[in-house]
Backbone of each chain as ProteinMPNN parsed JSONL, in Angstrom:
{"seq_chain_A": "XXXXXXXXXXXXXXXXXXXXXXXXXXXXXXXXXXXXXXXXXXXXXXXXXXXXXXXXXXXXXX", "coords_chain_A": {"N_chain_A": [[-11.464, -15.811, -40.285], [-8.159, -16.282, -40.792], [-4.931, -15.332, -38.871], [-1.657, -14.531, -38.625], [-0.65, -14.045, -35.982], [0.257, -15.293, -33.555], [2.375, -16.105, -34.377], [3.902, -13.913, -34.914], [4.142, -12.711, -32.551], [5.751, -14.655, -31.372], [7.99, -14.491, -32.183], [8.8, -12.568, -31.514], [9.375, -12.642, -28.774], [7.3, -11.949, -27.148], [4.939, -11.876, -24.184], [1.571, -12.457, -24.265], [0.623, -10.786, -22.556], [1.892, -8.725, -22.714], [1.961, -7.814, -25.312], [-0.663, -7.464, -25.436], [-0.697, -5.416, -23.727], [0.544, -3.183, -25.084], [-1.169, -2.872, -27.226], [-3.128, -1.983, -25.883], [-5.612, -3.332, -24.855], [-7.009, -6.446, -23.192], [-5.61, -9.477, -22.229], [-6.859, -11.753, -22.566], [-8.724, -10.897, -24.831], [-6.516, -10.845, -26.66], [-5.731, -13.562, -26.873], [-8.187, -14.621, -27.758], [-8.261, -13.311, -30.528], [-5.523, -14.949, -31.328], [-6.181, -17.419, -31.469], [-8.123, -17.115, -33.764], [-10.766, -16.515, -33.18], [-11.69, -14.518, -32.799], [-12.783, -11.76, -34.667], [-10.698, -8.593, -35.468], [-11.69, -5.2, -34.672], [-11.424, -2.583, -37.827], [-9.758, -0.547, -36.62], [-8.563, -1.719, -34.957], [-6.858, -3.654, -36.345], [-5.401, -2.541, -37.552], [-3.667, -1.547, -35.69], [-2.554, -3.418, -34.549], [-0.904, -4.011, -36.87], [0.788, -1.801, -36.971], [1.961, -2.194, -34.523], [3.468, -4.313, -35.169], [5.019, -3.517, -37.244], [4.152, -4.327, -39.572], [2.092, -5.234, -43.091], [-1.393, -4.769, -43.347], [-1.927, -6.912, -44.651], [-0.178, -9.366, -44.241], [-0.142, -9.969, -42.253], [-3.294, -10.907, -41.928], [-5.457, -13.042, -43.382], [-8.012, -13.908, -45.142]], "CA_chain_A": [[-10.25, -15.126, -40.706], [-6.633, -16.574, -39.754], [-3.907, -14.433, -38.569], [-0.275, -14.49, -37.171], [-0.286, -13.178, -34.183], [0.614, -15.82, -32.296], [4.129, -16.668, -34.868], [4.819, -12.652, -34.648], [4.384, -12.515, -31.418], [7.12, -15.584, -30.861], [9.093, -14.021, -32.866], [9.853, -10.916, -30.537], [9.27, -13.171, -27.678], [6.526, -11.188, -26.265], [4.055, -12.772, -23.768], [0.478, -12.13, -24.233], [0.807, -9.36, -21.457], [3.157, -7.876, -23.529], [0.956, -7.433, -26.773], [-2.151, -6.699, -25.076], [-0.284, -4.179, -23.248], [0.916, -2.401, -26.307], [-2.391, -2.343, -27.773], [-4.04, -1.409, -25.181], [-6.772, -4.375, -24.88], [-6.522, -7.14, -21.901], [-5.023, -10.533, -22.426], [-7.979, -12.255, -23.068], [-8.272, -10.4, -25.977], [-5.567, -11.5, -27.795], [-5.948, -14.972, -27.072], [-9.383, -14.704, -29.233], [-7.603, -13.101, -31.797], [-4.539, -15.848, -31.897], [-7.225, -18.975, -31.626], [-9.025, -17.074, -34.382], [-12.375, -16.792, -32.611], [-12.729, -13.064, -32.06], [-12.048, -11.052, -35.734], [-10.661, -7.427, -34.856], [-12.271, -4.266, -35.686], [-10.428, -2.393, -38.643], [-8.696, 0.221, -36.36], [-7.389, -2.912, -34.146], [-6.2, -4.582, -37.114], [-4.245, -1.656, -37.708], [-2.708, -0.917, -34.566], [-1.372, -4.284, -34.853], [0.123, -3.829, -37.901], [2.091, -0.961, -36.52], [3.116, -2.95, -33.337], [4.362, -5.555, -35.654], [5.471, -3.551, -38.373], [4.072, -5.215, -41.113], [1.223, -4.672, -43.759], [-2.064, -5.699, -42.738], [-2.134, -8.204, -45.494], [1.111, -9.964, -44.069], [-0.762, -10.342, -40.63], [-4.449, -11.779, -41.289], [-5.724, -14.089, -44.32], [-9.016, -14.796, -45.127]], "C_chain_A": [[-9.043, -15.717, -39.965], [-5.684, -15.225, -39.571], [-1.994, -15.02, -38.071], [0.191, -14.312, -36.639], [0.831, -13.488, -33.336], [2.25, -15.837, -33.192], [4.435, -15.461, -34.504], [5.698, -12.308, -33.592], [5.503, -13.11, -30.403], [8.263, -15.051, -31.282], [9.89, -12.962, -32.013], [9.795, -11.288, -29.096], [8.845, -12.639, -26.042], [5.536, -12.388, -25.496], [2.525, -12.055, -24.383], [-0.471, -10.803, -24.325], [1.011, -8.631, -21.78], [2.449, -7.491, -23.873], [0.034, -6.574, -26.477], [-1.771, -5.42, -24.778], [-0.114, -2.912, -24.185], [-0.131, -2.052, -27.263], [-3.678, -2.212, -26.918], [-5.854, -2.304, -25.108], [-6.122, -5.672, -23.69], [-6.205, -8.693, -23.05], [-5.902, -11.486, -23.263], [-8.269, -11.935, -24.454], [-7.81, -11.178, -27.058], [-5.689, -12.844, -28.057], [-7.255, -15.373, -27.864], [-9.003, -14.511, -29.757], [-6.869, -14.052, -32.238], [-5.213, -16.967, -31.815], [-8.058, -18.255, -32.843], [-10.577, -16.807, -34.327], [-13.043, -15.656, -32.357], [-11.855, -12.235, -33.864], [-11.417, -9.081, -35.368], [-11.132, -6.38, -35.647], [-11.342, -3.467, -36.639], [-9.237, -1.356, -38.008], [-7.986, -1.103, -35.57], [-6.626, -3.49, -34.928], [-4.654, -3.373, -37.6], [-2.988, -1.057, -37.29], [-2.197, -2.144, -33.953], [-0.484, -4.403, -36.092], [1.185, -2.972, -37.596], [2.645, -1.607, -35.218], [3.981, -4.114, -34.445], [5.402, -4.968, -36.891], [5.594, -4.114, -39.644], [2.81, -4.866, -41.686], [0.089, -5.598, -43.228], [-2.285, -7.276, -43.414], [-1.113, -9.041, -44.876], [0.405, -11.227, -43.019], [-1.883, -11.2, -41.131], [-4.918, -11.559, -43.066], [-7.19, -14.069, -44.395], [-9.207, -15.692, -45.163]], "O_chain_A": [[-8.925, -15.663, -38.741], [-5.88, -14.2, -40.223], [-1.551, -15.816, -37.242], [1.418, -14.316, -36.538], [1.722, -12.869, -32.756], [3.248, -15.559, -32.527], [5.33, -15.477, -33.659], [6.863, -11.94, -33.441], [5.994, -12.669, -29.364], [9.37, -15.174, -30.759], [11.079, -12.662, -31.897], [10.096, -10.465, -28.232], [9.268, -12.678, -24.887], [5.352, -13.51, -25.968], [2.643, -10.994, -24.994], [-1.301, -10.208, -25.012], [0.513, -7.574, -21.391], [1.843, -6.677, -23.177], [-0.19, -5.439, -26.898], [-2.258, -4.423, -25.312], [-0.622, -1.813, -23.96], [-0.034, -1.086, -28.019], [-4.865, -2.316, -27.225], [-6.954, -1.788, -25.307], [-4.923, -5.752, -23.425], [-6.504, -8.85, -24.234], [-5.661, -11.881, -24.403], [-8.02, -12.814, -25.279], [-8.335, -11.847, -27.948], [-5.751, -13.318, -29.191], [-7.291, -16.399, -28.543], [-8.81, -15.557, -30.377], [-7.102, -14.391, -33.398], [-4.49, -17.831, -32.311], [-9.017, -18.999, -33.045], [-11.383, -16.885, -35.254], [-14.192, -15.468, -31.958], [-10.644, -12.223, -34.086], [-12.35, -8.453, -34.867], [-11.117, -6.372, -36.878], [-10.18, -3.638, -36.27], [-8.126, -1.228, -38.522], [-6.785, -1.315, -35.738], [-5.596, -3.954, -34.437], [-3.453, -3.51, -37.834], [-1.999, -0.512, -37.78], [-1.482, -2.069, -32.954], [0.626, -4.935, -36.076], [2.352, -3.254, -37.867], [3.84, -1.468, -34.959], [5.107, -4.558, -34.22], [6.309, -5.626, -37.401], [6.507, -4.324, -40.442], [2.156, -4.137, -40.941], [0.26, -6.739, -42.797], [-2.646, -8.342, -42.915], [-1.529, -10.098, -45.351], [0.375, -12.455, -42.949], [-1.678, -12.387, -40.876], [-4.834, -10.559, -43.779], [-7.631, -14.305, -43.27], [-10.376, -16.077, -45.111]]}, "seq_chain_B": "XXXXXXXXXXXXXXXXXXXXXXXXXXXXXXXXXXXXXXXXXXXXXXXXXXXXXXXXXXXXXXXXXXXXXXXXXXXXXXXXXXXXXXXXXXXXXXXXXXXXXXXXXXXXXXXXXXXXXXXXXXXXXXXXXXXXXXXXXX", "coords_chain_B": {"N_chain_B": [[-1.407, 16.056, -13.146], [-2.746, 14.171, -15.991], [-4.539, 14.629, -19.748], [-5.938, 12.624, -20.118], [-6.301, 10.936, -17.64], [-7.041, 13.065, -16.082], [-10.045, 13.042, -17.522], [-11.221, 10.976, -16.914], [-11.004, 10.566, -14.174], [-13.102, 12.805, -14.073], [-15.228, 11.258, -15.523], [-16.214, 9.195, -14.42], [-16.453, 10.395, -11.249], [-18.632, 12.139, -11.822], [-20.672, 10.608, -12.121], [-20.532, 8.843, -10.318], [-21.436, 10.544, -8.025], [-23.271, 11.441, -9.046], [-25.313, 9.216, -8.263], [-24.761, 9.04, -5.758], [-26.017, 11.659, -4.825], [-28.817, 10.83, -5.655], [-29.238, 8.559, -3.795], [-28.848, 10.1, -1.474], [-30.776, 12.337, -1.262], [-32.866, 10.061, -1.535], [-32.503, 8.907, 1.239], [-32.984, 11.396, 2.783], [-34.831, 13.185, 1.995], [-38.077, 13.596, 1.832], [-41.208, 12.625, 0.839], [-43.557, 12.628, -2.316], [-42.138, 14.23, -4.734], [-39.648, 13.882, -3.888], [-39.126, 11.149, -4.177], [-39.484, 10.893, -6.852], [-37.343, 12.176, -7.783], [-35.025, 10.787, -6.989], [-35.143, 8.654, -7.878], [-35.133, 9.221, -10.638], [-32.36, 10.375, -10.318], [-31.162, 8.501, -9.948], [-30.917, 6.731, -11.987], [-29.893, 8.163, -13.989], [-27.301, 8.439, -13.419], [-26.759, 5.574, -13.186], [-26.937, 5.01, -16.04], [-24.802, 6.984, -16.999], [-22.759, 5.89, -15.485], [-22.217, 3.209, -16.749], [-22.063, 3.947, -19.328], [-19.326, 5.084, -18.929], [-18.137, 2.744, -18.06], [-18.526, 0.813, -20.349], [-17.08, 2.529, -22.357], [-14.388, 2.009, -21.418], [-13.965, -0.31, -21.357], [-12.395, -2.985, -23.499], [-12.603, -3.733, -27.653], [-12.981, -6.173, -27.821], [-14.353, -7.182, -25.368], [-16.385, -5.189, -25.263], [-17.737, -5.969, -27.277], [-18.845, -8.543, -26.584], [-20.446, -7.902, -24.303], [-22.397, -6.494, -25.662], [-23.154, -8.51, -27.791], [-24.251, -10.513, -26.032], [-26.164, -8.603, -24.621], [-28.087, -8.551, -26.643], [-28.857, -11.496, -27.484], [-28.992, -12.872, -25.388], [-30.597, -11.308, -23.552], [-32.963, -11.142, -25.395], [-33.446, -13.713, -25.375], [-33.872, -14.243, -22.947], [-36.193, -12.406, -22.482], [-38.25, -13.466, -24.203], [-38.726, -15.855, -23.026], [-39.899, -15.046, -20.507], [-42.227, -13.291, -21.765], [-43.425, -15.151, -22.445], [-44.735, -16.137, -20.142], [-45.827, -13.94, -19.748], [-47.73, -14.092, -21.658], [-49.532, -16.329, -21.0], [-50.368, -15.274, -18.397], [-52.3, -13.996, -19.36], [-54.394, -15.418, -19.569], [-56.232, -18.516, -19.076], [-54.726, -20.525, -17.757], [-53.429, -19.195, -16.165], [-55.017, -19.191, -14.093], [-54.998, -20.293, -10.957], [-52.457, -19.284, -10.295], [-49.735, -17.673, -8.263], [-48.847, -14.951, -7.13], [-45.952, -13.534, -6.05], [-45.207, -10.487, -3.96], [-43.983, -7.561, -2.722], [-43.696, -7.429, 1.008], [-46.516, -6.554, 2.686], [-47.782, -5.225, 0.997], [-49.933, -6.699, -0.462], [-52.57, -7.353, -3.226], [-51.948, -5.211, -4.425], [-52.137, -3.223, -7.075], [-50.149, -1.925, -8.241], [-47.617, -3.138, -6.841], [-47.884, -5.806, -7.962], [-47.285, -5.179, -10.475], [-45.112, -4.393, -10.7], [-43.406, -6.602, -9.791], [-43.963, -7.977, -11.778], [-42.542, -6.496, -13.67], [-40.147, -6.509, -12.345], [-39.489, -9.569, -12.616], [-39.478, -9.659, -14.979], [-36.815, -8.367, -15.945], [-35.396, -9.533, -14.164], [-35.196, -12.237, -15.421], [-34.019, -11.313, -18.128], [-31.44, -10.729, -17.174], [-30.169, -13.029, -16.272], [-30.346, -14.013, -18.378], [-28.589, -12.652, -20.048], [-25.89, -12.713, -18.707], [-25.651, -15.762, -18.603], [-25.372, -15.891, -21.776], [-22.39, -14.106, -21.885], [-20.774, -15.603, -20.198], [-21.272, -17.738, -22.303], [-20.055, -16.528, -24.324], [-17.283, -15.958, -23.966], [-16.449, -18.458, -22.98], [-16.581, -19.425, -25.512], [-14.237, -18.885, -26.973], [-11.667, -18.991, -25.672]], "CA_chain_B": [[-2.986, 14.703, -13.954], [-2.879, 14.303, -17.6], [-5.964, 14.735, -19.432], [-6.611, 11.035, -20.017], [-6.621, 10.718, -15.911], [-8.54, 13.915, -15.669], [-11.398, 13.058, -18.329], [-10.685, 9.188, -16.528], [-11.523, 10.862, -12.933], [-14.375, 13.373, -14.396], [-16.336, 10.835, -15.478], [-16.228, 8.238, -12.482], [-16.604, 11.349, -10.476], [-20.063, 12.65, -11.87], [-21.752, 9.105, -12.534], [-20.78, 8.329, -8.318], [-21.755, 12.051, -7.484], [-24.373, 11.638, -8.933], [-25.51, 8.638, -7.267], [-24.612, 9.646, -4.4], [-26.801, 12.376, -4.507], [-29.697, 9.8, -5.235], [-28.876, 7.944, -2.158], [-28.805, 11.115, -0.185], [-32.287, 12.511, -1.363], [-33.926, 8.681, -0.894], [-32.599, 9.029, 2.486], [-32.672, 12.426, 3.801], [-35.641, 13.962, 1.67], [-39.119, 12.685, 1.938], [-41.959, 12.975, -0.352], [-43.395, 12.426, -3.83], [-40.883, 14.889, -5.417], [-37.997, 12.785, -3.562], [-39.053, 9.974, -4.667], [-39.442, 10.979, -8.223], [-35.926, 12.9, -8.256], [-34.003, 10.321, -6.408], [-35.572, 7.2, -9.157], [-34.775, 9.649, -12.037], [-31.318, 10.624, -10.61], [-30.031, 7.111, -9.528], [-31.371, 5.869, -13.109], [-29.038, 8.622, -14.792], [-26.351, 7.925, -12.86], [-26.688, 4.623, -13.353], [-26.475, 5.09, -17.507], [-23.841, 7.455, -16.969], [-21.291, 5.103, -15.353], [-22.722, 2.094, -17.863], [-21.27, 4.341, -20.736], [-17.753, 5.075, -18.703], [-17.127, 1.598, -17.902], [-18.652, 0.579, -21.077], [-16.301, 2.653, -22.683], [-13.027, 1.676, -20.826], [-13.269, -1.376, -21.986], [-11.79, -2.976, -25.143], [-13.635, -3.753, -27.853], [-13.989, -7.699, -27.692], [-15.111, -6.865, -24.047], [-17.872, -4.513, -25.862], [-18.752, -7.282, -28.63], [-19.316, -9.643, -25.84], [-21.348, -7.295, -23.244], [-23.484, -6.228, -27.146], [-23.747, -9.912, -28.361], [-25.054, -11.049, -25.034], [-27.476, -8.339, -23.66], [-29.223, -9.08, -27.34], [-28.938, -12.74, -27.498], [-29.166, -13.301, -23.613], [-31.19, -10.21, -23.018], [-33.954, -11.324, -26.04], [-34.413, -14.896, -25.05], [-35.4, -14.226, -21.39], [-37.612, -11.643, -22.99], [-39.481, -14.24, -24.635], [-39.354, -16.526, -21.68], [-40.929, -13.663, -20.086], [-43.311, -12.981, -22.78], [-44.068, -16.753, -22.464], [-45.46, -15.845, -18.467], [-46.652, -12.658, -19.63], [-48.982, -14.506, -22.536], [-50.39, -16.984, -20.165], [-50.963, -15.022, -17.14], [-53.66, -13.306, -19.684], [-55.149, -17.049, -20.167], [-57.337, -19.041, -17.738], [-53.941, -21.017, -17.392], [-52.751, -17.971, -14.728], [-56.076, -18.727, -12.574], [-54.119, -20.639, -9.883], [-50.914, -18.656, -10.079], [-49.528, -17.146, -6.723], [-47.862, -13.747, -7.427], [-45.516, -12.671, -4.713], [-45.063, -8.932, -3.756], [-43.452, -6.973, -1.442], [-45.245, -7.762, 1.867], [-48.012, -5.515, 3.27], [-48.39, -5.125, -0.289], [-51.014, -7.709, -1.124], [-53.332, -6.699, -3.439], [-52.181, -3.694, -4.76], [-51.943, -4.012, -7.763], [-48.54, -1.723, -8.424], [-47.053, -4.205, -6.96], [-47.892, -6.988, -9.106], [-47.257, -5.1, -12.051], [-43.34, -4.221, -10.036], [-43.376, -7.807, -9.606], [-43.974, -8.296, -13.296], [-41.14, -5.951, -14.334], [-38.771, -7.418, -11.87], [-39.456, -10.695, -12.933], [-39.012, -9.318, -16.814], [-35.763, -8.197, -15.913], [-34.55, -10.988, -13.516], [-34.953, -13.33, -16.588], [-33.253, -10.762, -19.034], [-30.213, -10.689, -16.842], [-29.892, -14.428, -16.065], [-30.053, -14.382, -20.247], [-27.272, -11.746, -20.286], [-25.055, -13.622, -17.765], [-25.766, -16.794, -19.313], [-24.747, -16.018, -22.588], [-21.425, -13.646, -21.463], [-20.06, -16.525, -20.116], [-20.478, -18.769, -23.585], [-19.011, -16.151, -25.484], [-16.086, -16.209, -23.617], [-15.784, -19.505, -22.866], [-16.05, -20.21, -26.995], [-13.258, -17.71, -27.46], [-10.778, -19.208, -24.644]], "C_chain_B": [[-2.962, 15.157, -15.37], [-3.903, 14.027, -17.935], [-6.615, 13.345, -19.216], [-7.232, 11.136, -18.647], [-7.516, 11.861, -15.897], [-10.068, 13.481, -16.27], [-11.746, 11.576, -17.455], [-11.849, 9.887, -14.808], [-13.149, 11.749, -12.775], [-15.321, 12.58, -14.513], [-16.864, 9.687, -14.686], [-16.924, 8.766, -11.602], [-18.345, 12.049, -10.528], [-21.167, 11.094, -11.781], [-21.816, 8.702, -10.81], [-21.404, 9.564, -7.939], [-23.092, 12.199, -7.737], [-25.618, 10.59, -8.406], [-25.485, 8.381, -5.54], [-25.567, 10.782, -3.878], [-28.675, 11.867, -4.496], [-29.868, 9.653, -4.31], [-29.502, 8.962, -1.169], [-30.08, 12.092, -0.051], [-33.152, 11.517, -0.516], [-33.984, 8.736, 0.688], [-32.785, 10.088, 3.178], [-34.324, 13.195, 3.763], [-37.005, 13.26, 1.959], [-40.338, 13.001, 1.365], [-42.132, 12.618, -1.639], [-42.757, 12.545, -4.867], [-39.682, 13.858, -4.697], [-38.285, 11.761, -4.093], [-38.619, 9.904, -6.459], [-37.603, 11.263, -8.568], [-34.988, 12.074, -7.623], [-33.716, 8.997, -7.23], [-34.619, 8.066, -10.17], [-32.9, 10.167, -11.746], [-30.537, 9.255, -10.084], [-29.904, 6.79, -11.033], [-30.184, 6.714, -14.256], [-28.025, 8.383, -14.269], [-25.846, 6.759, -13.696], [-26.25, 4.331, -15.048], [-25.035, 6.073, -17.891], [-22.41, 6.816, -16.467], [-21.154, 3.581, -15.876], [-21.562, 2.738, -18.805], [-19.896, 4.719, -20.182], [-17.237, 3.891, -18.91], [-17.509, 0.722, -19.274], [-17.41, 1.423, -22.683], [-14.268, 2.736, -22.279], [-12.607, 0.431, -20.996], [-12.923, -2.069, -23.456], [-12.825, -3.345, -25.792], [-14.06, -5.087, -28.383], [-14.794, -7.696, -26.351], [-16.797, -6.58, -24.593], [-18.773, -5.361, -26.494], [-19.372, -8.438, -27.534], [-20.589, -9.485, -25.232], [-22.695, -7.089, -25.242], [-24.373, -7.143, -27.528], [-24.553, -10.089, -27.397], [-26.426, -10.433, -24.281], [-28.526, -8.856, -25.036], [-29.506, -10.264, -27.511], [-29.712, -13.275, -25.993], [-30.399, -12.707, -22.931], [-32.638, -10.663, -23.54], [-34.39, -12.52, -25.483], [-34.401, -15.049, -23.527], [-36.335, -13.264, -21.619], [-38.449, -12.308, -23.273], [-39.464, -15.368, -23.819], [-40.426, -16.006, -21.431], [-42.279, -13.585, -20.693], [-43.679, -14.277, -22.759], [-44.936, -16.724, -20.876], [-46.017, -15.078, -18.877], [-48.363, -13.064, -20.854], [-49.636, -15.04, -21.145], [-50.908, -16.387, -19.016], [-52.43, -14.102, -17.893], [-54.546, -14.351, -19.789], [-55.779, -17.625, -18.856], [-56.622, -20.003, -17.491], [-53.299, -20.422, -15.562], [-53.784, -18.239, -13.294], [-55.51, -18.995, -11.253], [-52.928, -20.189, -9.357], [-50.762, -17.891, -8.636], [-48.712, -16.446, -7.086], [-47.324, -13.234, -6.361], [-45.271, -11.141, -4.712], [-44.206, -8.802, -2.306], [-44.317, -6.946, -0.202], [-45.48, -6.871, 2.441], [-48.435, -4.888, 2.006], [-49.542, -5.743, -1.042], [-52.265, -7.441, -1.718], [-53.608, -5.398, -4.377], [-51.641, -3.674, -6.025], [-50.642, -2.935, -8.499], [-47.708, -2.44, -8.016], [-46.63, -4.917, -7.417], [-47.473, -6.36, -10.067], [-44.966, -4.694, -11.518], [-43.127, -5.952, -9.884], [-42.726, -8.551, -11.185], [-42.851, -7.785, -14.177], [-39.89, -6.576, -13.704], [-38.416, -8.576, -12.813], [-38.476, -10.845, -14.826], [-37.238, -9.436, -16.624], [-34.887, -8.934, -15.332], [-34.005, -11.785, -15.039], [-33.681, -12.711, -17.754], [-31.396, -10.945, -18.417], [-29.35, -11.808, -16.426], [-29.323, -14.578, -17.625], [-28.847, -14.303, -20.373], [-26.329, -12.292, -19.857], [-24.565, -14.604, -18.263], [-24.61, -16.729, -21.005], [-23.229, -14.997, -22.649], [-20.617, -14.422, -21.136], [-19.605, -17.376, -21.723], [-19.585, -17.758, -24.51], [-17.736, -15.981, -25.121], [-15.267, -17.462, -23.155], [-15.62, -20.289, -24.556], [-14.806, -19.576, -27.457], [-11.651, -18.113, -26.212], [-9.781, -19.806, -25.284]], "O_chain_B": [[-3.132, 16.305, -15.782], [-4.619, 13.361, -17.188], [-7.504, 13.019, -18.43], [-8.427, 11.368, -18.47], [-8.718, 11.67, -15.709], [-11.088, 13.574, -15.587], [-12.928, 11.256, -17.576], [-13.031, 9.659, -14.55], [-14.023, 11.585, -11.923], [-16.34, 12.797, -13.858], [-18.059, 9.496, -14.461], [-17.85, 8.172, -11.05], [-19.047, 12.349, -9.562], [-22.3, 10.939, -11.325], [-22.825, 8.363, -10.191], [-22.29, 9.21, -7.161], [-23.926, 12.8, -7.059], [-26.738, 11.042, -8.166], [-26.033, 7.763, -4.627], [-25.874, 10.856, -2.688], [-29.544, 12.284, -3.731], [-30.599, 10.399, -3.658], [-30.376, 8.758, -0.326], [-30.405, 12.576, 1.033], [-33.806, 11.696, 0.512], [-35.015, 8.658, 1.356], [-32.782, 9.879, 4.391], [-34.95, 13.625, 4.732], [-36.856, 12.125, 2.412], [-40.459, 14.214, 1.54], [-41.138, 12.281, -2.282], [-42.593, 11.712, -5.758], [-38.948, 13.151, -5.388], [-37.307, 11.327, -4.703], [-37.819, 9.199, -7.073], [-36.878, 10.677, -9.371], [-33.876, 12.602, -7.624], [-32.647, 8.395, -7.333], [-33.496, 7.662, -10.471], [-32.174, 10.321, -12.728], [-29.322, 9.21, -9.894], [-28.755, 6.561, -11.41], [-29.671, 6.093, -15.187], [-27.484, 7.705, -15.141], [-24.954, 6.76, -14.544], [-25.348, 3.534, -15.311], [-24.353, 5.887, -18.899], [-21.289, 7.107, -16.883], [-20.226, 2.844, -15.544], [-20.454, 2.24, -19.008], [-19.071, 4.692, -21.095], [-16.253, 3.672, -19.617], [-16.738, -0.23, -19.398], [-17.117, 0.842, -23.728], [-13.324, 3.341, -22.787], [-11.463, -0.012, -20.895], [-13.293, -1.496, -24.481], [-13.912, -3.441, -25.221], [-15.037, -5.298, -29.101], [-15.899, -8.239, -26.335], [-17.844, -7.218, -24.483], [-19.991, -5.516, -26.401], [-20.364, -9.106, -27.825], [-21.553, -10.246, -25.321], [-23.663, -7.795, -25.527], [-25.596, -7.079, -27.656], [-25.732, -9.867, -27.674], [-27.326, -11.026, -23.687], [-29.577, -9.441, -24.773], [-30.704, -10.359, -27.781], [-30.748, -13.905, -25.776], [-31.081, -13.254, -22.064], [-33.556, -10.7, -22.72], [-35.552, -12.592, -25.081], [-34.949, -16.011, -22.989], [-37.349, -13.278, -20.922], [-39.561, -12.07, -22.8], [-40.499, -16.013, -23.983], [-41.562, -16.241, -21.843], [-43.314, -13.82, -20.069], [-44.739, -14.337, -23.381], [-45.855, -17.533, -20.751], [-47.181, -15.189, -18.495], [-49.493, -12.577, -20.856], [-50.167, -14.284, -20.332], [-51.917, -16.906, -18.539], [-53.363, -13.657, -17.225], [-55.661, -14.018, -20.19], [-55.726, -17.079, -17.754], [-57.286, -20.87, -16.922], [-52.969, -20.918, -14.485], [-53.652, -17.864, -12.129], [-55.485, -18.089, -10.42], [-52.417, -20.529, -8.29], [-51.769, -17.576, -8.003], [-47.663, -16.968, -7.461], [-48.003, -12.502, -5.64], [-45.136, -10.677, -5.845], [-43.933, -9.521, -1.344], [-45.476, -6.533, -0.249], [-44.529, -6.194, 2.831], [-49.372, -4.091, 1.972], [-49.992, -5.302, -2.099], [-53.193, -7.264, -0.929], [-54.599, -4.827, -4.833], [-50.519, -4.175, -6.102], [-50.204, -3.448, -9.528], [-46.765, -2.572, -8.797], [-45.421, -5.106, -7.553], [-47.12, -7.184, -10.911], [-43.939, -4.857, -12.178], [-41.907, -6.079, -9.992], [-41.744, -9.202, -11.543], [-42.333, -8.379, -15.123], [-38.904, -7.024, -14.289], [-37.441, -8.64, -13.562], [-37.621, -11.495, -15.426], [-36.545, -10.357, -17.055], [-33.745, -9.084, -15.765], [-32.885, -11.87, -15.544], [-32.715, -13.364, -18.148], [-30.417, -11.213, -19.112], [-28.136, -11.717, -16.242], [-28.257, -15.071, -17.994], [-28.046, -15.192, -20.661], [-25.545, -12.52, -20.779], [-23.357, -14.696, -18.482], [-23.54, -17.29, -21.239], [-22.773, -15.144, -23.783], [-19.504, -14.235, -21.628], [-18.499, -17.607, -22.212], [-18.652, -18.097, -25.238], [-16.945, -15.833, -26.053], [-14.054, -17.595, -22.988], [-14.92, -21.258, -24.849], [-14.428, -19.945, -28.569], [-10.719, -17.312, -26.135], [-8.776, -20.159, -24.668]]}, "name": "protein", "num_of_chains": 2, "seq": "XXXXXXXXXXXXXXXXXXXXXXXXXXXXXXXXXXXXXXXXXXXXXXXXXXXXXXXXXXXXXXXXXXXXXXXXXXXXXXXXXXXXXXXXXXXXXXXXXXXXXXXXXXXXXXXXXXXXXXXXXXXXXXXXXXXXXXXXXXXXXXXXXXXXXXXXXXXXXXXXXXXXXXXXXXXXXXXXXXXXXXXXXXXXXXXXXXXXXXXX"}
């Protein structure tokens, strides 16, 4: 599954730290998610959609 | 204390408490009954602050610790089960089983020997593969 985490995340010129922080998951984390390598479960996918404000379709691609 | 922190400190609090009270049996009490009630309350303990810190963490943490005790966990099982065939075989005749010493002989021992060993391997597995899944994910 791709995503765009990592462009969103430039976009509001959050670090990592930031993100994770806000969803409540450690750094590490995310960095699986924005390399693609870890898929998130459907409430995570969700509770990035509301940090980002966008639909989940916007965020992550098959 | 908000509840998070309270439910946060509750369950820290019983899982050490109650290890602690283990501990304080093994050492204080003495007897068959201590022994029994100090195994069976370390061992709950012990699953009781598994499932706190198992649930405090996120849930690629979880997928990792999941993936790995079955991946990691299964193939030192069948290591294992690869010692545990042969020591029934006329391969084992020469084998040298260590024990706890002044133990020699007895054959609870050997068979504590045999579970260690089980579980050594399982947790080398677990280890083992905890690392690759986080180092494929870096």
């Amino acid at each position: 599954m791709n995503n765009r985490l990592k462009v969103l995340r430039a976009e509001r010129d959050w670090s990592q730290a930031d993100l994770a922080h806000q969803l409540g998951v450690s750094r590490q984390t995310i960095n699986a998610l924005e390399t693609g390598r870890y898929d998130p479960s459907l409430p995570l996918a969700f509770k990035i959609a509301a940090v980002f404000d966008q639909p989940i379709e916007s965020i992550f691609s098959a | 204390m908000n509840t998070g922190r309270k439910n946060f400190v509750a369950t820290w609090g019983i899982g050490f408490g109650l290890l602690a009270i283990a501990v304080g049996v093994a050492i204080f009490a003495s007897g068959l009954w201590a022994s029994w009630a100090s195994a069976i309350l370390a061992m709950i303990a012990a699953i009781w602050i598994g499932a706190a810190w198992m649930g405090s963490v996120d849930e690629a943490a979880q997928e990792a610790h999941k993936w790995s005790w079955y991946w990691g966990g299964s193939i030192g099982m069948a290591i294992g089960g690869v010692l545990l065939i042969l020591a029934t075989t006329p391969a084992s005749q020469h084998w040298t089983v260590p024990v706890a010493p002044g133990h020699e002989g007895d054959p609870v021992a050997y068979a504590a020997t045999g579970a260690m060993g089980m579980l050594g391997l399982m947790l080398v597995g677990y280890l083992v593969a905890w690392g690759l899944w986080w180092l494929r994910r870096r």
